[in-house]
Phi, psi and omega in degrees: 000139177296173184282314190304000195239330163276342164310317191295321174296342178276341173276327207292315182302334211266307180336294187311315177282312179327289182312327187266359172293281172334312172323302175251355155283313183303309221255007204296131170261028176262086212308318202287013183278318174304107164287179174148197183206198150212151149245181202197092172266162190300271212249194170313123183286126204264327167215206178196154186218127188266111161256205181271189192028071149061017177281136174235124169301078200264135184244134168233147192096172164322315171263007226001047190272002148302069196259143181230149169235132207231136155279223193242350158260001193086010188287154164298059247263306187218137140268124162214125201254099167328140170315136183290010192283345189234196199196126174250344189254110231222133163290135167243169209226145111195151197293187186254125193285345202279318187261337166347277205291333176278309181267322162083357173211053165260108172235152178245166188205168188191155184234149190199168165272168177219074206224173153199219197209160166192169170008057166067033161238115164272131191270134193197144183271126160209134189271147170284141193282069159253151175304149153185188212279351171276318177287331208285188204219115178301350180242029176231122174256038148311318209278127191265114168295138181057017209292308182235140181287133190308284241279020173261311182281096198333171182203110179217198198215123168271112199237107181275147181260186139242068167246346177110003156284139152322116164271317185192131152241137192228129177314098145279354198196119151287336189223078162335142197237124147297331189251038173254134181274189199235106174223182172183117178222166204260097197216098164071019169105039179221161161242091171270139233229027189318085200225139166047051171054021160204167210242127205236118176272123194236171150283184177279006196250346209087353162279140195269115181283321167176165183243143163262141204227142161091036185253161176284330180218201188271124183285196170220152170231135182264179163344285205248044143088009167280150169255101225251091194241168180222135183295161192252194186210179172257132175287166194266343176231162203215091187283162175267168186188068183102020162104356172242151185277154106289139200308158197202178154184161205222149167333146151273224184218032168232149198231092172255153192229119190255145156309159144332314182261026164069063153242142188277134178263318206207154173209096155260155170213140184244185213263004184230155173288162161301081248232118157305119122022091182243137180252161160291332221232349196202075173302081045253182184290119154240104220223113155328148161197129356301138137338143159206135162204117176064041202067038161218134159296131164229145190216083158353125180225168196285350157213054183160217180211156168251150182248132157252155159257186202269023198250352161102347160289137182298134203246296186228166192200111180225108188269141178223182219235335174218116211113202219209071188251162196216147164302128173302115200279344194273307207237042189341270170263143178249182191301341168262033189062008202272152202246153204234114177258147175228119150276153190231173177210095168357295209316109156297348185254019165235119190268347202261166190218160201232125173256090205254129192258138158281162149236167215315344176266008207083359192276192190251133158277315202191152169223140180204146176260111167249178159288143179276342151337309197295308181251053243213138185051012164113019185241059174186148173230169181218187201164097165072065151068047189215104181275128161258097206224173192237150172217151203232105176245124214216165176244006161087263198262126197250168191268324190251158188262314202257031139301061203273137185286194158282134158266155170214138178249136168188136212268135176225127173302157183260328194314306181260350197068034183232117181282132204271309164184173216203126200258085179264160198242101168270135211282143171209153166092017165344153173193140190269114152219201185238143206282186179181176206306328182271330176240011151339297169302319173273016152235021150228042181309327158309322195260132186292141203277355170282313175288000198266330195265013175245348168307078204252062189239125190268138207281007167224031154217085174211192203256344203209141226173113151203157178256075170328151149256157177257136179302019169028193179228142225184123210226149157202122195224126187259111151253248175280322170253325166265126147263175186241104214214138130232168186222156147227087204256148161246141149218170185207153168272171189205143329345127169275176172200143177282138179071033187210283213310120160271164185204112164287137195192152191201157179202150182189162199221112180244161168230130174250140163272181213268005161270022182066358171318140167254101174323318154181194176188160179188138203291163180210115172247037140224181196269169192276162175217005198163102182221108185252180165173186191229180171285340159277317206232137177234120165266092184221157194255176190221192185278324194264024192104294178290137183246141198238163172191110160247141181239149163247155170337048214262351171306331190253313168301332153324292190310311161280357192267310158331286197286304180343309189290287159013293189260345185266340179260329181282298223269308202244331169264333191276347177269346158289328189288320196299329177289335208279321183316314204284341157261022179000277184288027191225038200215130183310292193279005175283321162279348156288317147330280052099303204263351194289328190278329147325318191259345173204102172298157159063053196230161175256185186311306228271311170314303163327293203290339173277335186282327182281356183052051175241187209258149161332269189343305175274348154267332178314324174299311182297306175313300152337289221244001154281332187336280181280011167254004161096004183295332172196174192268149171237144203213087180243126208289289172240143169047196200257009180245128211261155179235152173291127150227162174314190173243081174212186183279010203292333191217134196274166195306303188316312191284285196326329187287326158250021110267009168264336155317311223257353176282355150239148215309317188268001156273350172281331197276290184332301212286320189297310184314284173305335164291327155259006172226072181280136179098024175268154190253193181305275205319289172334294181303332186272327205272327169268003170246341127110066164225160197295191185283321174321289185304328191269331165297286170317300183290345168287339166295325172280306164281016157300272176312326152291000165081003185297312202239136169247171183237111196243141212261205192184158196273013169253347187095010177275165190261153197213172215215121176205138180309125141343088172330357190252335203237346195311296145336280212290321172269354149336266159337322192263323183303318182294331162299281213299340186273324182290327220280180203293169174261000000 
């Protein structure tokens, strides 16, 4: 064997050890791999808030009246506990609009902080702490029925410095609304304020500038400070609640617009009413109305949506005549305007939901089905057309106490209808105990704790045993490239009896890249209460107190990643280029590559290797080293793979960009269609080519967006499709190229 070919094998093992070094430092799931820091706070982490310069905000207790302003190193920066007089972590209230018209006191709740930031001040919402029948605790023997009425209870707005002083606090409400949301958000040195159906605007000082009055949700502000609210109304049921109504109000269908100084610019109405938003996932919803992005008004209506500009004019409007469609309450608009509309159905016995994504004008993109199961309690977010959810798959009462179900994380396109990937989770590191007085709420949360404590049956002498499970708590947050999953599950025995009931339990924390690959994990034995993060750094509190910021580690993989480039550009690629040039012409299959791609332009790697039947690896070389010898082009059109042409004038940027199209079967097939039947709409396009509608909608959309495909509008008003006159010749040619070339 030559010398030169065994030193090039001895850089390959050493290339080859280098890379898997790099590999398991970057991808290591070994928390101590990690950076980061804990804290260890007096009580139960109740939320956690992101301010500026990486500052983060921890409300600790029950009440979260504990605020730690903590850095980006972990240092403690200010404490501060607000009087117990108040409640900063707070029950909201509102009826269901789905049980409304049957039951009339039927309600959902959810408990949250209500705060935000702005220039280092933190703005915070806070209720006076009294019992009362929406509040009390079945395991207090404080509690008086009916001792104080909701409509007793103060309301104000707190401004923390940062330094951790009180700057100013201010009354909004002496008489707490139970079925009223809460909202506040920090805009240009103003504070808008939502509450008790208005909506109240302040400075930075605590002065109140001035109020709107009589609106149904949390307004929206645009750039310069305008304000885009929608008037309530009296709902048609009134809920009940401990035997009394409470004031309750619901969208109109009118729509106002204030200058900065609350003088009205504008007022529209449209013809249908306005439909708030009930979410699964985040109780009640604090959710604007109008929606505003990007100059636009978006306005839920009871079976679609309406577009206003800002100017109070309708821009689009899309209704639909049967069924139930609602705005996607995890993802309404993504970032590219496109708006996610779901139809539903009352019917429990129908579980799948139709997810129809618009585009920035009303036209239809795509219809795809999922389950409702897949977002169902809070356990899923989306994000740019991607639903991200967790399913918990159990067999309900398991025969074993230590019988935990499975998790499964999973990314779905909404767009394409395609599940991208899928994660399963078996619960590990279990640990057992018995319940008691202190952790009754966190390991039986379904069974109401008066009745568990009238349970008096000892859970080992009796003839029958089975282990409910608790849906335990379970968080998933997505950003641009990581998710994120924690979990926490119980099972227990049942009958309970206190200080006797054992109980199995388990926790963990995973990071995913967007191929669903696992980033890391690290065990947790309490449950997440609160998890924000970035693609690098995920920060979340626990019950127990504790606060995390985990990173991973990248110093020593860098390091190993340097030298890997190093030795693969000294040693080893540049003594393959030199060698390779000089036998350029003298390797079969370097020229069976070469002439195939003269005869089929625009073909990828993984296409060569398959028609030439030769291994990936060895064209992948060859493909190279025709690269760096300037013998061909690489040319990408779409998506991440790149296609081949000679390196010569034969085909100009333009030809290669629509024959590297027209090289896939449904945009050639589409594009070939349209050329003898120009003016067909999706459906018309899905039925002759007999593929689905998801599909044939995502690729009309891509030559939408690339200028391929035009939109000609039809005397019935459906939108219908024709090849771009510019582009016509060219794609002439390629389908006619692709069809001629040798077999």
């Amino acid at each position: 064997m030559k010398k030169p070919m065994i030193f090039e094998g001895i850089l390959i093992i050493l290339l080859i050890f280098l890379v898997f070094i790099m590999y398991c430092m970057l991808t290591n799931d070994d928390p101590s791999k990690m950076n980061g820091w804990e804290i260890n706070g007096i009580a139960p982490v109740s939320y956690i808030h992101p301010g500026v310069n990486k500052t983060l905000y921890a409300f600790m207790g029950y009440t979260g009246n504990s605020i730690y302003s903590i850095d980006d190193n972990g240092n403690i920066n200010w404490k501060n506990t607000i009087s117990d007089k108040w409640c900063v972590y707070n029950t909201f209230y509102r009826p269901s609009t789905m049980y409304l018209n049957y039951m009339g006191d039927y309600t959902m709740h959810g408990k949250k902080v209500v705060c935000c930031s702005e220039n280092g001040i933190l703005y915070l919402y806070i209720r006076e702490n009294k019992t009362t029948y929406l509040n009390h605790d079945y395991l207090s023997n404080e509690y008086t029925p009916l001792k104080y009425n909701c409509s007793e209870l103060g309301e104000r707005i707190v401004a923390i410095s940062s330094h951790g002083k009180i700057l100013w606090n201010v009354s909004i409400s002496e008489k707490y609304n139970p079925f009223d949301n809460v909202n506040i958000e920090a805009k240009n040195g103003r504070i808008y304020v939502f509450n008790d159906y208005n909506e109240t605007i302040l400075n930075n000082k605590g002065d109140i500038l001035f109020k709107i009055c009589n609106i149904s949700d949390p307004a929206s502000i645009d750039e310069n400070g305008n304000i885009y609210v929608v008037m309530n109304k009296d709902p048609e049921i009134l809920p009940v609640l401990n035997g009394s109504l409470y004031n309750y109000k619901e969208p109109s269908n009118i729509i106002n617009a204030y200058d900065s100084n609350g003088i009205l610019i504008w007022q529209t109405k449209i013809s249908t009413l306005i439909y708030r938003e009930e979410s699964l996932h985040s109780l009640p919803l604090q959710t604007n109305l109008p929606l505003y992005q990007n100059n636009t008004l978006y306005l839920p209506v009871k079976d679609g949506v309406v577009a206003l500009d800002r100017d109070g004019s309708i821009k689009w409007s899309k209704n639909f005549s049967e069924g139930y469609f609602r705005l996607f309450d995890l993802l309404p608009i993504d970032s590219q305007d496109n708006v996610y509309i779901r139809y539903y159905d009352f019917d429990p016995n129908l579980n799948d939901s139709y997810i129809m994504a618009l585009a920035s004008d009303g036209s239809i993109i795509s219809e795809t089905i999922i389950n409702s199961d897949d977002y169902y309690q809070g356990r899923a977010c989306a994000n740019n057309g991607t639903l991200y959810s967790i399913k918990s798959m159990s067999a309900g009462d398991a025969l074993n106490i230590e019988d935990l179900p499975i998790y499964c994380v999973t990314a779905y396109d909404m767009i394409n209808g395609a599940s991208l990937w899928e994660y399963y989770i078996h619960p590990d590191g279990q640990f057992i105990t018995t319940i008691n007085k202190s952790n009754i709420h966190e390991f039986m949360s379904p069974m109401p704790a008066d009745f568990i404590l009238n349970t008096m049956v000892d859970p080992h002498n009796r003839n029958y045993t089975y282990y409910p499970q608790s849906d335990g708590y379970s968080y998933i947050l997505h950003n641009n490239n990581v998710t994120y999953f924690g979990y926490y599950i119980t099972r227990f025995e049942w009958p309970a009896l206190l200080d006797k009931t054992n109980c199995t339990y388990s926790g963990g924390i995973y990071a995913f890249d967007n191929n669903g690959n696992l980033l890391w994990k690290k065990p947790a034995a309490y449950f997440v209460t609160s998890m924000i993060g970035d693609d690098k750094i995920l920060y979340y509190g626990s019950n127990n107190g504790m606060l995390y910021k985990e990173q991973i580690d990248q110093t020593i993989g860098g390091i190993a990643a340097a030298a890997t480039i190093y030795i693969l550009f000294r040693f080893f690629l540049i003594g393959i280029f030199s060698r390779a040039k000089d036998r350029l012409d003298n390797n079969e299959n370097r020229n069976t590559i070469l002439r195939y791609i003269t005869t089929h332009p625009g073909l990828t790697l993984y296409e060569l290797a398959r028609n030439l039947d030769m291994n990936v690896g060895t064209a992948r070389y060859h493909l190279f080293i025709l690269s760096v010898n300037h013998r061909i082009l690489s040319f990408i059109a779409t998506g991440k793979y790149s296609r081949y042409f000679i390196n010569s004038s034969q085909y100009s940027k333009e030809e290669q960009y629509i024959i590297s199209l027209m090289r896939r079967d449904t945009a050639r097939e589409l594009s070939n269609l349209l050329l003898k039947k120009p003016g067909l709409s999706n459906i018309e396009l899905s039925k002759e080519l007999d593929m689905q509608k998801s599909t044939i909608s995502a690729c009309v959309n891509e030559l939408l967006d690339r200028g391929i495909v035009i939109k000609s509008p039809s005397l019935h008003g459906k939108v219908t499709y024709l090849i771009n006159q510019d582009y016509k010749d060219y794609i002439v040619s390629a389908i006619e190229l692709i069809k001629s070339e040798p077999k």
